[in-house]
Every structure is written in structure tokens, then in C-alpha cells.
N, C-alpha and C positions, 0 to 999 in steps of 0.2 A: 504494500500500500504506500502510495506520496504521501507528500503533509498536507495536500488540499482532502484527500479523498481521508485522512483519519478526522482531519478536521470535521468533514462531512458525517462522521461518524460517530464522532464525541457530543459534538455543540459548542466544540471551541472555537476560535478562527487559528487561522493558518498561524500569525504570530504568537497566539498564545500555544497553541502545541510547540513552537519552538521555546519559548518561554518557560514552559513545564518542563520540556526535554535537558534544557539547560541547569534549571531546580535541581534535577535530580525527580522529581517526582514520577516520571517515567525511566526506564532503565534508556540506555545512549541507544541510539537506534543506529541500525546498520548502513552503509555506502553502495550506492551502485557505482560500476565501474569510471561513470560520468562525475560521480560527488554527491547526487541526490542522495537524500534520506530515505530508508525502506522501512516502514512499519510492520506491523503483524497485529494480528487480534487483539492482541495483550497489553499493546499501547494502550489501545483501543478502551482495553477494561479496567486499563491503570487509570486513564482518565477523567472516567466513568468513576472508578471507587472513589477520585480524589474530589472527583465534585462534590457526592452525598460526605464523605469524610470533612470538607470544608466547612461546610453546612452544620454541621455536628459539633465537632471542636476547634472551629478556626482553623483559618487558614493558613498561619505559621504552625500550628503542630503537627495538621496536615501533612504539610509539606514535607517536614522531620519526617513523620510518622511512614510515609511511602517510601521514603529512604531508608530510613531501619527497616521496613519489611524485608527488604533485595540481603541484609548486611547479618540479621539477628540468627540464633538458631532457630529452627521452629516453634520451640516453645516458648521464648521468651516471644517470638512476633504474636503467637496466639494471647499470650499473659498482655501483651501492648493492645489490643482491642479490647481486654477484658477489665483492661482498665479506665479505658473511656466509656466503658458505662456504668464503671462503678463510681465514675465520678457525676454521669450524668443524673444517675441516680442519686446521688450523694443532695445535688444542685435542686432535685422533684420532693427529696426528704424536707429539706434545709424551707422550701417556699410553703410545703405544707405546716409544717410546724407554725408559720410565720402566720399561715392564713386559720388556724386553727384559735390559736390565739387571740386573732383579732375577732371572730367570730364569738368566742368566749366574751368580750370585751363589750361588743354593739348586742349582744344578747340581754346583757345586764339593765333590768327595766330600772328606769330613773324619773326622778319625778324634780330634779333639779333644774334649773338656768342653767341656758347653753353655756357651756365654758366662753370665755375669752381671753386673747395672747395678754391679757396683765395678771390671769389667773397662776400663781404660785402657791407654794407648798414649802415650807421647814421638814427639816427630816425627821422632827417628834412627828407632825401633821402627818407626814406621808404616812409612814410607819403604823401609825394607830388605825390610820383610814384603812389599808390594807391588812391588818393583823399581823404584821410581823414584826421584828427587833429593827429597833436602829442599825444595829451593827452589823445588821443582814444589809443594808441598804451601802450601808459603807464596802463591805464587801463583792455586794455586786460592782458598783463603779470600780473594785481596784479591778474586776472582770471585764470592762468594759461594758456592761450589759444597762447601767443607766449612767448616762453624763449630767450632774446637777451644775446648776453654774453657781460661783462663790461670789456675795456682796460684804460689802464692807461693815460691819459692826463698832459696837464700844470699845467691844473686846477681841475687835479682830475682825475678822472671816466665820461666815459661817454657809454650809449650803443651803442655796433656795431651788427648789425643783419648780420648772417651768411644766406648761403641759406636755412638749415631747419627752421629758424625763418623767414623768408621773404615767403618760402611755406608757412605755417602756419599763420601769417599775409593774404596770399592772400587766405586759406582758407576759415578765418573766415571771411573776405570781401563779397566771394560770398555766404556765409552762411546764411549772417546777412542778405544781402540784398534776399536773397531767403525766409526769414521771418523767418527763426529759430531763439528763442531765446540762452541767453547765456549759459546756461545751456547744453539746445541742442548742440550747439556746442563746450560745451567741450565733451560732450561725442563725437561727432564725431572725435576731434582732439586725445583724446583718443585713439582711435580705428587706425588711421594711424598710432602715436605712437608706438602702439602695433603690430604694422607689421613688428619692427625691420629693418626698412633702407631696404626692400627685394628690389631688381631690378625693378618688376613689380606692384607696390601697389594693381593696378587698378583688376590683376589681381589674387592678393593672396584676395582682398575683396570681388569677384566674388567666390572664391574659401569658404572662410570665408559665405557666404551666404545661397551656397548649403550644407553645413556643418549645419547652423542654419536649411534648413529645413529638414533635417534627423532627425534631435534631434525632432522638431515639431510633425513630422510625430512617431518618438517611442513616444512621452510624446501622442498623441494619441491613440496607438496603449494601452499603459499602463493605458490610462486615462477609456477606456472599461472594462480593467480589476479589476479597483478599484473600479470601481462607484458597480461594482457587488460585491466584498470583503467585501464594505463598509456595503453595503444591507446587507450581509450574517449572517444565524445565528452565525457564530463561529466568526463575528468579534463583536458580541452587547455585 
């Protein structure tokens, strides 16, 4: 095969198959006697896995990732797949946790005034409001898991919890008591974090989800095409 006719076969253009060729993402393709490039199927499926692969884990580890295939023993290339879903999985745990919590949270019937951004919270306040020790609270922040911000006193410093640290507080409450450890729950606090203040959390982490199994489903779709590259004579 030329590079117009793998191009025609991938859904790359002619450049980008020479671009990938040059990556390393496809093994070097062969010379005709003229200079031309000779493909074979394999190109073809190297491709083909590296696009859903892209799709999956980005496209720098990708990249890597088709290059260690050609280089690894077999087992350690099979263990290289098995670990891009245990991370994806890792990333579907991490958003649930995140979304469970919140759901705990807007569950809670209230019969209060809407919070507003001057609403604060002392760390006795917090503490009593939630049921647990102060010193539980100081030890979550040295966790990362709430950030309170410090105002000035008589006698110093003391912390005041804004409303994103009193969410966060009341995450990790129903986290903890839902049996995730702390760890788990930083990752989930993470993950809200990472939503950037959006309007709807509940519903960019529902969004965030179906995203994780798109990727699941190409790291699948690619993981077919490796296991066979892998077997093949042109990658031993």
C-alpha cells in the first residue's frame, strides 16, 4: 500500500500518516526500489488503534504507549493496557464518589435562607453544625480535603470557613460516613474542585461520566487492535 491509499484507509491525511510514521506510532514502513513508502495492513491497524487509544488516554501517552507495544515483552504490553483502565476506572470511581456526595448534600431538606458568598462559619460553628470535633476539621485541611481561609483577630489568626469550605466539610462528612477512606475522598473533593465553580456540578459530573465511558469504550475498541499488533509478526 502508498501513503495516499493507507491514508484512504485510516482517516488520516497523507501528512499525518507521515507524521505518525515518524512518532514512532507506526512501526518504519518499508522502500520501494524508487524511495516510496510500502504499507501493509498493520499500518493500517496501528492507526486505527492509535486513534481510539488517543481518544482514551491522550495523545502523548498514546503515542508512548504504541511505541512500547513494538519494544515490551508480551506481558508487560498486555499489563500497559490493563493499566489504562484501571486508571480509567480509577477517574468513573473518583466522579462517583464526588457525585454521591453531592447528592447526599441537595437531598438534605432545609427550611433555611438561601446561603450567601458573606455566609461564614468559625471552626466551633462548623464542627457542632456537623457533629464532629474540631480537630477532625483541622485534620482534614492538613488533608487537603477543606481549605478554610485565616482572618485576623485580637489574638491572632483564626479560621473562618467560607461556603466552599463548609461544602467541602459537609462532603467529606457524608463520605467518610459512607465508608470511603481519606484518600478516596480526596480524590472525590478533587474532582468537584475540578468543575471550576460550574452552576450545575451534579450535572457537568453526569456529563464528566459519559465522557469517561466513551474513552472506555475507544480504549476497547483499540485494546482489539493491539492484542493483535502485539501477536503480529512485524511487531516481534
Amino acid at each position: 500500500m502508498n501513503t495516499a491509499a493507507v491514508a484512504a484507509a485510516s482517516g488520516y491525511s497523507v501528512q499525518q500518516v507521515r507524521d505518525l510514521e515518524a512518532l514512532g506510532v507506526t512501526p518504519p514502513a518499508s522502500r520501494s526500489p524508487n524511495g516510496y513508502r510500502r504499507f501493509t495492513a498493520e499500518h493500517v491497524r496501528a492507526l486505527q488503534a492509535y486513534r481510539d487509544l488517543a481518544l482514551a488516554v491522550g495523545p502523548v501517552d498514546a503515542r508512548r504507549a504504541m511505541r512500547d507495544f513494538r519494544l515490551l515483552p508480551r506481558d508487560q504490553a498486555a499489563a500497559l493496557i490493563c493499566g489504562f483502565h484501571t486508571r480509567l476506572n480509577d477517574e468513573r470511581e473518583q466522579a462517583l464518589a464526588a457525585r454521591l456526595a453531592l447528592e447526599s448534600i441537595r437531598a438534605e431538606a432545609t427550611i433555611e435562607a438561601a446561603p450567601v458568598d458573606a455566609d461564614s462559619m468559625t471552626i466551633i460553628e462548623l464542627s457542632q453544625a456537623l457533629g464532629i470535633r474540631a480537630s477532625t476539621l483541622r485534620f482534614w485541611e492538613k488533608a487537603g480535603l477543606v481549605a478554610p481561609e485565616r482572618v485576623a483577630t485580637p489574638a491572632g489568626t483564626a479560621r473562618r470557613y467560607p461556603l466552599a469550605a463548609i461544602r467541602e466539610a459537609r462532603i467529606t462528612v457524608a463520605l467518610r460516613a459512607g465508608g470511603y477512606r481519606i484518600p478516596d475522598v480526596q480524590k472525590a473533593i478533587a474532582a468537584i474542585r475540578d468543575l471550576n465553580e460550574v452552576s450545575d456540578p451534579l450535572v457537568a459530573l453526569d456529563t464528566r461520566l459519559e465522557v469517561i465511558a466513551q474513552r472506555a469504550l475507544a480504549l476497547l475498541r483499540a485494546g482489539t487492535l493491539i492484542a493483535r499488533m502485539i501477536d503480529s509478526v512485524l511487531y516481534e
